[in-house]
PDB file as gemmi writes it, atoms N, CA and C in Angstrom:
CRYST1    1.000    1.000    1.000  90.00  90.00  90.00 P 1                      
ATOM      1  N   UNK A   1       0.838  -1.172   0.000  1.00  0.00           N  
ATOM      2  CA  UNK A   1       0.000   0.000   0.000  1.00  0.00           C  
ATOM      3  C   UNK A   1       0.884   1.236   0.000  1.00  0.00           C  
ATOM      4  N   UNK A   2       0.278   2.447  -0.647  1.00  0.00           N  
ATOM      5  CA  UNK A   2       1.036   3.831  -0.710  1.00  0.00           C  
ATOM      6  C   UNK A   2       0.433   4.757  -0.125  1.00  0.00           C  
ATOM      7  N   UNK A   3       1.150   5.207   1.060  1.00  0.00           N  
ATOM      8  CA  UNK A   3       0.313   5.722   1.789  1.00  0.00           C  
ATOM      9  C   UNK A   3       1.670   7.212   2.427  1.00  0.00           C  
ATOM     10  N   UNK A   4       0.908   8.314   2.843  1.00  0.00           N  
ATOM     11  CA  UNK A   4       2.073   9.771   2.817  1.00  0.00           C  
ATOM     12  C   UNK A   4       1.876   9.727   4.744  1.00  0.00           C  
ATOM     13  N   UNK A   5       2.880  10.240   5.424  1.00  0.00           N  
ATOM     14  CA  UNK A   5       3.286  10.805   6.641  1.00  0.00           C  
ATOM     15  C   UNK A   5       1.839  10.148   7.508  1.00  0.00           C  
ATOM     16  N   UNK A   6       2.172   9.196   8.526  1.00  0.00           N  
ATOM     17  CA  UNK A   6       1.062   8.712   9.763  1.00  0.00           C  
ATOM     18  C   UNK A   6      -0.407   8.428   9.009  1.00  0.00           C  
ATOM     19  N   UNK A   7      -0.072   7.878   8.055  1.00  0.00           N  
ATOM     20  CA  UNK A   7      -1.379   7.362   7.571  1.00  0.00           C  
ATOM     21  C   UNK A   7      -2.245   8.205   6.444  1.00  0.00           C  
ATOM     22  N   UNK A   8      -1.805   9.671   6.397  1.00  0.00           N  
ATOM     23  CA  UNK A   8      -3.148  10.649   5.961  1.00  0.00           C  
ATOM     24  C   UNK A   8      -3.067  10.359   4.147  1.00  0.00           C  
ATOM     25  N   UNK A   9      -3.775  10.565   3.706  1.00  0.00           N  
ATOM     26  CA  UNK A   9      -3.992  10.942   2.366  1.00  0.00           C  
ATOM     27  C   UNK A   9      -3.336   9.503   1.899  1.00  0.00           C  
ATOM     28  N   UNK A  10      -4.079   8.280   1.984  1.00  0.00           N  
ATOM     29  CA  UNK A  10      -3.813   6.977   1.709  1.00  0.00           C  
ATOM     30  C   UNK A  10      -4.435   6.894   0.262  1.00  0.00           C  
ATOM     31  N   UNK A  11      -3.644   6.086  -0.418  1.00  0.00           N  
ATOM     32  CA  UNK A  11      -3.962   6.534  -2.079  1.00  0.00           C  
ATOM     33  C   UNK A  11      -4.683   5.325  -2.050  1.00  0.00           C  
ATOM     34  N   UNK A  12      -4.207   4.257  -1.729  1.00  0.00           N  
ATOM     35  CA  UNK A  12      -4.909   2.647  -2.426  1.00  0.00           C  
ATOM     36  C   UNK A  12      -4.714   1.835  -1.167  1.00  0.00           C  
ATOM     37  N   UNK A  13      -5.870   0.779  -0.479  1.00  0.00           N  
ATOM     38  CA  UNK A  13      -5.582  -0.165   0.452  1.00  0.00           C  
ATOM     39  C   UNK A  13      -6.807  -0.739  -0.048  1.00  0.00           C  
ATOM     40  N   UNK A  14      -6.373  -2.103   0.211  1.00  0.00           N  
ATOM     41  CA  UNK A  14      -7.754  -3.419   0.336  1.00  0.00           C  
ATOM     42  C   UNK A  14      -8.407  -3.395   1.777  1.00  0.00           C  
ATOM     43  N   UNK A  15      -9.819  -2.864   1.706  1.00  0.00           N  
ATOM     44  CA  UNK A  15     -10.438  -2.891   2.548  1.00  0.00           C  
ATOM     45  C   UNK A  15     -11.254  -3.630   3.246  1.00  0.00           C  
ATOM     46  N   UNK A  16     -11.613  -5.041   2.041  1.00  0.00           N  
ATOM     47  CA  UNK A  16     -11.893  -6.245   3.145  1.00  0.00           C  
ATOM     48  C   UNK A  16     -12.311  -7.039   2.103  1.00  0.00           C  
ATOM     49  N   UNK A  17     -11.917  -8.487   2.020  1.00  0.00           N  
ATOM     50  CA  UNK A  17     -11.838  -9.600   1.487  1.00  0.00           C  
ATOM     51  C   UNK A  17     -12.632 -10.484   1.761  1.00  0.00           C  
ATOM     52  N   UNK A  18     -13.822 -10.982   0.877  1.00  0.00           N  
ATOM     53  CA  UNK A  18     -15.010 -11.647   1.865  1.00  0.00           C  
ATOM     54  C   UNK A  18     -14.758 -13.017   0.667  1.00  0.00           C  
ATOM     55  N   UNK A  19     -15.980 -14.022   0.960  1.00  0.00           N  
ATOM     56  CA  UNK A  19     -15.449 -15.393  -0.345  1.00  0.00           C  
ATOM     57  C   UNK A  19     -15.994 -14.822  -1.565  1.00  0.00           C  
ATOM     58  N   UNK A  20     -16.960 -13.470  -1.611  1.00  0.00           N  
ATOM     59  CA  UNK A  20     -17.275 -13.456  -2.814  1.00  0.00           C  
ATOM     60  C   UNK A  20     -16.063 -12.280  -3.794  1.00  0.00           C  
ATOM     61  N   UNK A  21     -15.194 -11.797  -2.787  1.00  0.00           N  
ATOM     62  CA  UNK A  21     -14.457 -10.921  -3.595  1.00  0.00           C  
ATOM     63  C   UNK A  21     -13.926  -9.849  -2.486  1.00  0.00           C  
ATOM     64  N   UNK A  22     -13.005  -8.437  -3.352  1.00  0.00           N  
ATOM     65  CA  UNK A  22     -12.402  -7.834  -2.275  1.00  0.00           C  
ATOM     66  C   UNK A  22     -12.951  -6.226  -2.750  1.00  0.00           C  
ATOM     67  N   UNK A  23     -12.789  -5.675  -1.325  1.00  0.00           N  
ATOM     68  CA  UNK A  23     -13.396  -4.529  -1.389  1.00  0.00           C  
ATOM     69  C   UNK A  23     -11.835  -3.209  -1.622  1.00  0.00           C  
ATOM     70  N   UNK A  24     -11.662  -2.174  -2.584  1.00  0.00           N  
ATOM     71  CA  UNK A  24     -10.415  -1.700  -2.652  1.00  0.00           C  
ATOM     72  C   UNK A  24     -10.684  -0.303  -2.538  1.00  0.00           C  
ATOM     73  N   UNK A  25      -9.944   0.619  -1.874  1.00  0.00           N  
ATOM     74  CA  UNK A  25     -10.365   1.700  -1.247  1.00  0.00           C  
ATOM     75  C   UNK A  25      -9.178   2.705  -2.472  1.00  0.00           C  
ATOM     76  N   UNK A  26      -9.418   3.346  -3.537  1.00  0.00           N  
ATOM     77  CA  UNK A  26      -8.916   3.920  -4.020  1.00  0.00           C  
ATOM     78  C   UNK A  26      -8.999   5.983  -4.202  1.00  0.00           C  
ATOM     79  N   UNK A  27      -8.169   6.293  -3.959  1.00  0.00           N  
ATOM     80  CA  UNK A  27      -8.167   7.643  -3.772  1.00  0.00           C  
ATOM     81  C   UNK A  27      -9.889   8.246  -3.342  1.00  0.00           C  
ATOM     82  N   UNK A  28     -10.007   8.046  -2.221  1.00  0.00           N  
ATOM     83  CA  UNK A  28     -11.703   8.290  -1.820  1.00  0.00           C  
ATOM     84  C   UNK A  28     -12.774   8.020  -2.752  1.00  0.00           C  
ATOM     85  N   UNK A  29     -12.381   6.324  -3.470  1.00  0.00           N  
ATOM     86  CA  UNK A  29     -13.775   5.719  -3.925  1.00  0.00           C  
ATOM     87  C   UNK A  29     -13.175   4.547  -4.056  1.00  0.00           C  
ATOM     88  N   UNK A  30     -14.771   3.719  -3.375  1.00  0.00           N  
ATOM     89  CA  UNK A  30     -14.411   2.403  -2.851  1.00  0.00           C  
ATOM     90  C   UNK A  30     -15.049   1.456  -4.205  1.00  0.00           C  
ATOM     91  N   UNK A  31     -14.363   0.739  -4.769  1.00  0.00           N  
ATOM     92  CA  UNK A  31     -14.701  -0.678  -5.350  1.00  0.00           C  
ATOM     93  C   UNK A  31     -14.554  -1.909  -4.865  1.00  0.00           C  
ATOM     94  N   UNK A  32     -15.401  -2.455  -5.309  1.00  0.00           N  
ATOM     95  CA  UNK A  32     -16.110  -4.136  -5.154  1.00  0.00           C  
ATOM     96  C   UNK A  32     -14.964  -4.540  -6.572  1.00  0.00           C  
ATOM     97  N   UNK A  33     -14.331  -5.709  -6.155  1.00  0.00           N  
ATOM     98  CA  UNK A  33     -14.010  -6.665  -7.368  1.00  0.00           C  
ATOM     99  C   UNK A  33     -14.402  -7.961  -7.084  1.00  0.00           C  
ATOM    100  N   UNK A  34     -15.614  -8.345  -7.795  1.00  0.00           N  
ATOM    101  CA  UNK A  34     -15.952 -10.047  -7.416  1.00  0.00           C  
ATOM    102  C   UNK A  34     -15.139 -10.791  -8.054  1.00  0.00           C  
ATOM    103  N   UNK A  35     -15.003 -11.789  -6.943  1.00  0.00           N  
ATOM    104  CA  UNK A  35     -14.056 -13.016  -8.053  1.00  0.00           C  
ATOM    105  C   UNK A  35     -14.701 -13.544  -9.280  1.00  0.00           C  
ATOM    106  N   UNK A  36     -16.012 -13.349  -9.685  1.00  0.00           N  
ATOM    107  CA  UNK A  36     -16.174 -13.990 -10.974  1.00  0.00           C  
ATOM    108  C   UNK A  36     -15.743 -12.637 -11.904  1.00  0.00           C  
ATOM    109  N   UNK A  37     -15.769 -11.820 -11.416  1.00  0.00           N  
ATOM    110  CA  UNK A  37     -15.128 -11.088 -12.628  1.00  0.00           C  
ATOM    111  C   UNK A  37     -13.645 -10.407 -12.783  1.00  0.00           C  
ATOM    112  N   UNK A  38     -12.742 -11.139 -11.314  1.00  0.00           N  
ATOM    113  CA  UNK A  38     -11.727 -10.770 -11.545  1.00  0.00           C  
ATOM    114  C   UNK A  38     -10.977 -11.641 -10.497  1.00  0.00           C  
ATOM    115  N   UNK A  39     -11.091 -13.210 -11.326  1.00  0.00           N  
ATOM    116  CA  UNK A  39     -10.705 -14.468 -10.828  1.00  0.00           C  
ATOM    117  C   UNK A  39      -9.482 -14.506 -10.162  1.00  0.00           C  
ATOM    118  N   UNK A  40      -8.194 -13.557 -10.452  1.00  0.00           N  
ATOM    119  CA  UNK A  40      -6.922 -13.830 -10.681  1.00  0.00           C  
ATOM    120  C   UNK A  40      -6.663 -13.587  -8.688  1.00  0.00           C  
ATOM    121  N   UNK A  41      -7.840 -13.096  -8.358  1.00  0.00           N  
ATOM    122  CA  UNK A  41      -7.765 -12.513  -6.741  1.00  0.00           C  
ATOM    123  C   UNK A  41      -8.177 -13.421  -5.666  1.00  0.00           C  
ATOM    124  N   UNK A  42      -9.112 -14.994  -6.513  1.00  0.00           N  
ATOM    125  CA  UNK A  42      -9.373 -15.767  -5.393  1.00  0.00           C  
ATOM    126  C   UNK A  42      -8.191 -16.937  -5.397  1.00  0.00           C  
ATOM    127  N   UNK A  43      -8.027 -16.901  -4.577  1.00  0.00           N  
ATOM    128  CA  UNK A  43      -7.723 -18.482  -3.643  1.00  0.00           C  
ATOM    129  C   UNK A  43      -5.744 -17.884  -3.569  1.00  0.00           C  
ATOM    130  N   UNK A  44      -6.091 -16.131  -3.680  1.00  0.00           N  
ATOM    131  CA  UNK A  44      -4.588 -15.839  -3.142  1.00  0.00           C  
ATOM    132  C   UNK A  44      -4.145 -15.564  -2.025  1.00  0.00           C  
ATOM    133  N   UNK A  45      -3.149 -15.403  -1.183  1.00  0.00           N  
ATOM    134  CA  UNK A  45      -3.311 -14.946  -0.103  1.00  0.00           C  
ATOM    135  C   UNK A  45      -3.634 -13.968   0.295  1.00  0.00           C  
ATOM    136  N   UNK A  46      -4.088 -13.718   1.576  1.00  0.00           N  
ATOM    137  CA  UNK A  46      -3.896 -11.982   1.974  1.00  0.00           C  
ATOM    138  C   UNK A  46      -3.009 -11.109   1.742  1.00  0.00           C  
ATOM    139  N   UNK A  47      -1.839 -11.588   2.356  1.00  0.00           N  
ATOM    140  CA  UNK A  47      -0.778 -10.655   2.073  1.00  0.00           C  
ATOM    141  C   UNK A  47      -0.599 -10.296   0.235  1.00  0.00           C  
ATOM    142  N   UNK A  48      -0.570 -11.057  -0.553  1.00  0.00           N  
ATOM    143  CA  UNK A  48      -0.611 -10.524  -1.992  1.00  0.00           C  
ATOM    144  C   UNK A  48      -1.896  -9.794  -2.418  1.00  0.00           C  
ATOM    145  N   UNK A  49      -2.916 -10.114  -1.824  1.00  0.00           N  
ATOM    146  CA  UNK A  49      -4.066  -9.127  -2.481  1.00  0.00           C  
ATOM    147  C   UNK A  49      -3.656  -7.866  -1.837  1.00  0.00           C  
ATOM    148  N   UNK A  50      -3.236  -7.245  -0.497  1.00  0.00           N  
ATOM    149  CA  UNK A  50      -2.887  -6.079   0.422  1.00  0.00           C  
ATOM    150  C   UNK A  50      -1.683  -5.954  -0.203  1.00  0.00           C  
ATOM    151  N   UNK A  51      -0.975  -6.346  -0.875  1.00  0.00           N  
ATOM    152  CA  UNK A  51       0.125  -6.184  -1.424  1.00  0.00           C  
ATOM    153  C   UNK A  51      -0.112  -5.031  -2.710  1.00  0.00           C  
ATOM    154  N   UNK A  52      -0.637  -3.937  -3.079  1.00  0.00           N  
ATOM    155  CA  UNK A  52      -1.038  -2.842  -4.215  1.00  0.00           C  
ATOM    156  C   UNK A  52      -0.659  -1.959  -4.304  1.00  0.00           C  
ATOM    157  N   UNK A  53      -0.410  -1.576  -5.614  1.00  0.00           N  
ATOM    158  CA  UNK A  53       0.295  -0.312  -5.464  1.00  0.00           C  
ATOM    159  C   UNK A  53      -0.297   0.518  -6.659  1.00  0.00           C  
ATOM    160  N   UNK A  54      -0.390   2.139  -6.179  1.00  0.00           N  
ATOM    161  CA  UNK A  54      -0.933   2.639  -7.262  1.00  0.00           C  
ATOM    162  C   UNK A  54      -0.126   3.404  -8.034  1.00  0.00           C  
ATOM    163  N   UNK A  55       0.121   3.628  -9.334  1.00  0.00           N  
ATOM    164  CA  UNK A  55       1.100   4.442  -9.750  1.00  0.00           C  
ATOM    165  C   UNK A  55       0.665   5.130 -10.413  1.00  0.00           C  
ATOM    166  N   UNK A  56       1.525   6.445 -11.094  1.00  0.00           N  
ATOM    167  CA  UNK A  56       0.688   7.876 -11.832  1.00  0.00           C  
ATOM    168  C   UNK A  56      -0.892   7.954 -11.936  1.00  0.00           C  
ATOM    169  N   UNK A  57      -1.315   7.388 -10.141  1.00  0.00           N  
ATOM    170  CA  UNK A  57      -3.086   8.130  -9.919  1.00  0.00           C  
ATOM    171  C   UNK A  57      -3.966   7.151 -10.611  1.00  0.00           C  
ATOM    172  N   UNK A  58      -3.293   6.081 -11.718  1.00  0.00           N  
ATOM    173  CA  UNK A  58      -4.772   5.893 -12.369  1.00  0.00           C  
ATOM    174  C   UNK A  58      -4.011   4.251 -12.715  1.00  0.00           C  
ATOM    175  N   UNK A  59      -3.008   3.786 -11.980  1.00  0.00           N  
ATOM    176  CA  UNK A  59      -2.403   2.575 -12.507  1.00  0.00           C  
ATOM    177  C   UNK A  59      -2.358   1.665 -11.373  1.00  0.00           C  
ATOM    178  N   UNK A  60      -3.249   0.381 -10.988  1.00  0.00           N  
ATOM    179  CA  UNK A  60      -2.987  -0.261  -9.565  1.00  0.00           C  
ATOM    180  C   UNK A  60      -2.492  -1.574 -10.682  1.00  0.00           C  
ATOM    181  N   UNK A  61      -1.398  -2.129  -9.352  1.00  0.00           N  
ATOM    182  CA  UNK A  61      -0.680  -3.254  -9.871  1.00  0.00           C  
ATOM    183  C   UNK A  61      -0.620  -3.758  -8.546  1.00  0.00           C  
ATOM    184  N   UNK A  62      -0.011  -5.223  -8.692  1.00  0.00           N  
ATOM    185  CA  UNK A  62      -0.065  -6.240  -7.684  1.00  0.00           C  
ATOM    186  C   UNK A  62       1.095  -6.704  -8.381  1.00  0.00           C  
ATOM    187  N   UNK A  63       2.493  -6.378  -7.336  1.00  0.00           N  
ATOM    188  CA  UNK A  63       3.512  -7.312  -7.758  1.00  0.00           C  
ATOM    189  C   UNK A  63       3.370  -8.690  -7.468  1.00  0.00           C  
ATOM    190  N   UNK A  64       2.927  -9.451  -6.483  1.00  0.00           N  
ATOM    191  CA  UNK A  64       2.429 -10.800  -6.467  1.00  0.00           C  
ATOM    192  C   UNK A  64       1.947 -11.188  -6.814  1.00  0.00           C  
ATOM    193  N   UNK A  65       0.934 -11.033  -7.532  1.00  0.00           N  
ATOM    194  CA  UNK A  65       0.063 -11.465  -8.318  1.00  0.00           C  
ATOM    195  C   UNK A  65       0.341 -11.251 -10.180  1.00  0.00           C  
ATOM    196  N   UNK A  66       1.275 -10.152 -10.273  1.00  0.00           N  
ATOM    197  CA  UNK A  66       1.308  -9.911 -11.798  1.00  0.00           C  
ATOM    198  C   UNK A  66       0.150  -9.496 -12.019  1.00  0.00           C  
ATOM    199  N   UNK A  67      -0.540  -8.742 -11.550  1.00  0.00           N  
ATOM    200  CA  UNK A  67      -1.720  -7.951 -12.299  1.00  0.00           C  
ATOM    201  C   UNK A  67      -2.067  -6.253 -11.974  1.00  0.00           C  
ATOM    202  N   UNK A  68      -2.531  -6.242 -13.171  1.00  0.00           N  
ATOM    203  CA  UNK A  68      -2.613  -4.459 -13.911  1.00  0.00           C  
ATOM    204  C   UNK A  68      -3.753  -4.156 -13.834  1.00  0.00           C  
ATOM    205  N   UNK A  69      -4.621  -3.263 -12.867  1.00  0.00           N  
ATOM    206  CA  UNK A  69      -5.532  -2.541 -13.808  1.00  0.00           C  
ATOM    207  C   UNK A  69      -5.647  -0.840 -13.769  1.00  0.00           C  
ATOM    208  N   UNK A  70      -6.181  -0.494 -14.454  1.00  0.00           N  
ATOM    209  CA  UNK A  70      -6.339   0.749 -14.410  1.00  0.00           C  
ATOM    210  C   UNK A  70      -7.679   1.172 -13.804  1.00  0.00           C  
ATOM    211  N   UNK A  71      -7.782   2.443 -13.179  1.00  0.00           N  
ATOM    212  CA  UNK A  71      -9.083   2.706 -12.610  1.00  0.00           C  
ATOM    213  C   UNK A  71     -10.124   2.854 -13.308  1.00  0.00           C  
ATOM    214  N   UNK A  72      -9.870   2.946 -14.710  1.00  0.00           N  
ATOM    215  CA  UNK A  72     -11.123   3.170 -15.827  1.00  0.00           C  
ATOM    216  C   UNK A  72     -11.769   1.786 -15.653  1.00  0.00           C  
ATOM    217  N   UNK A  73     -11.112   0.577 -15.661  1.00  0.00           N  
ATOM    218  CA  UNK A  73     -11.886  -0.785 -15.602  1.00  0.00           C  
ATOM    219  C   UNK A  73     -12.479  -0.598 -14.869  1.00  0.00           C  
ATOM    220  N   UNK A  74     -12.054  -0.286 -13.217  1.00  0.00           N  
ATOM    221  CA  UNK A  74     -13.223  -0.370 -12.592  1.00  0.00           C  
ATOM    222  C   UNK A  74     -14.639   0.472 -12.648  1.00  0.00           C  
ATOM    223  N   UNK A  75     -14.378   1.404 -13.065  1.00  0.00           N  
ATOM    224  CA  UNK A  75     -15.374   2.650 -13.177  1.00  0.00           C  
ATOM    225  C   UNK A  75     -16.459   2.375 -14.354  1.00  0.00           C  
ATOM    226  N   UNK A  76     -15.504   1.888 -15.722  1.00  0.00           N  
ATOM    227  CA  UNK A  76     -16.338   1.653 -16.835  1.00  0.00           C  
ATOM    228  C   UNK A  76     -16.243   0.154 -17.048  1.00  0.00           C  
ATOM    229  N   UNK A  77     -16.826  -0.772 -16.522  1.00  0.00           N  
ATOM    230  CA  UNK A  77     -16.188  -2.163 -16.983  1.00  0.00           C  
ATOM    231  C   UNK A  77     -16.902  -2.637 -18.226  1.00  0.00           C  
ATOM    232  N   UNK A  78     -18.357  -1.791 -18.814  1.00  0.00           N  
ATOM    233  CA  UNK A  78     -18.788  -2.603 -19.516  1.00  0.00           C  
ATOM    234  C   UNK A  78     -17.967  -1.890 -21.311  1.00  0.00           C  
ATOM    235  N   UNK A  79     -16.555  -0.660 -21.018  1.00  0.00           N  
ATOM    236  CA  UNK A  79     -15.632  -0.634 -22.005  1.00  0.00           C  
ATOM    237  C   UNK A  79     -14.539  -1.330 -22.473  1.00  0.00           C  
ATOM    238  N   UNK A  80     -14.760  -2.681 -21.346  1.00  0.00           N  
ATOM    239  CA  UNK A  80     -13.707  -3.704 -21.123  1.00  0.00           C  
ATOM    240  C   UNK A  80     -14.290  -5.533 -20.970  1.00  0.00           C  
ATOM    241  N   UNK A  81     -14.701  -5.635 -22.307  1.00  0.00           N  
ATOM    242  CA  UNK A  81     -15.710  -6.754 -22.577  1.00  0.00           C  
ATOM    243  C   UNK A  81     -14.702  -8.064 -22.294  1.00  0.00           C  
ATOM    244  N   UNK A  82     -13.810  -7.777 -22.681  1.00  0.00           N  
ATOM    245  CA  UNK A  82     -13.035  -9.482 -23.052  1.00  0.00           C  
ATOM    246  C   UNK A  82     -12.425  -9.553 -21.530  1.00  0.00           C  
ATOM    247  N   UNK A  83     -12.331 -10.741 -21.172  1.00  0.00           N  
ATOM    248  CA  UNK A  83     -11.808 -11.795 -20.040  1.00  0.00           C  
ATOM    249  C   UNK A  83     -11.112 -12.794 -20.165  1.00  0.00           C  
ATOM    250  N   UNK A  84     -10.383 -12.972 -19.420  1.00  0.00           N  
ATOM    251  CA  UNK A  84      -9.370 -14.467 -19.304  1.00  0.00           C  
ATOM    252  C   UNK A  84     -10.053 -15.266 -19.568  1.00  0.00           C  
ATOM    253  N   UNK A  85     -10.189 -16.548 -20.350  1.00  0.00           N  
ATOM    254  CA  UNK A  85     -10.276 -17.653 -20.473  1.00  0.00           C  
ATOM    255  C   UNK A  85      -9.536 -18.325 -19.345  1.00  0.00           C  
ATOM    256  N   UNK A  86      -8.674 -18.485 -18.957  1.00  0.00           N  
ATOM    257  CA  UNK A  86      -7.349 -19.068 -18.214  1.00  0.00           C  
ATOM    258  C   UNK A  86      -7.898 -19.895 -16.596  1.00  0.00           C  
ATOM    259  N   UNK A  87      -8.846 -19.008 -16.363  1.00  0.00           N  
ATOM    260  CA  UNK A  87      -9.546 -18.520 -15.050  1.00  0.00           C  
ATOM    261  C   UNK A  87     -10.991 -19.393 -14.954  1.00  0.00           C  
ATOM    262  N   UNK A  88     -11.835 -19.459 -16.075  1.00  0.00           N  
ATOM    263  CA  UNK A  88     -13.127 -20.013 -16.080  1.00  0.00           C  
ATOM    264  C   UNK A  88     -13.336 -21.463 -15.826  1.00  0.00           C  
TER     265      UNK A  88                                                      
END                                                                             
């Protein structure tokens, strides 16, 4: 997580991980990612899903996991039709 001086102005943290998916707290707006639509997050550990990092404001990555998204997916997902096969 990237976070400035005693906590304040926290850019990106996972805010809670339930079996249907994880909740991600990004620059004061919170997203839902369910595992059916973003498989690559179940059956990982905690520490790698809390493991995020956001870069130039609009880029979250997961070095443990190897995965990219940008905040537009989450915001617009139905501009982002295609999905892993890999996963289903």
């Amino acid at each position: 997580m990237e976070s400035l001086k005693n906590g304040k102005n926290i850019l990106v943290s996972v805010e809670n991980i339930s079996p249907f998916g994880i909740w991600i707290f990004v620059k004061g707006k919170e997203y839902f990612l369910s595992f059916s639509d973003y498989p690559y997050f179940k059956d990982q550990t905690i520490k790698n899903i809390q493991n995020v990092k956001l870069f130039y404001g609009y880029h979250l990555f997961w070095p443990d996991l190897d995965v990219d998204l940008e905040i537009d997916n989450l915001e617009h997902p139905e501009k982002y039709p295609l999905k892993s096969k890999c996963y289903r």
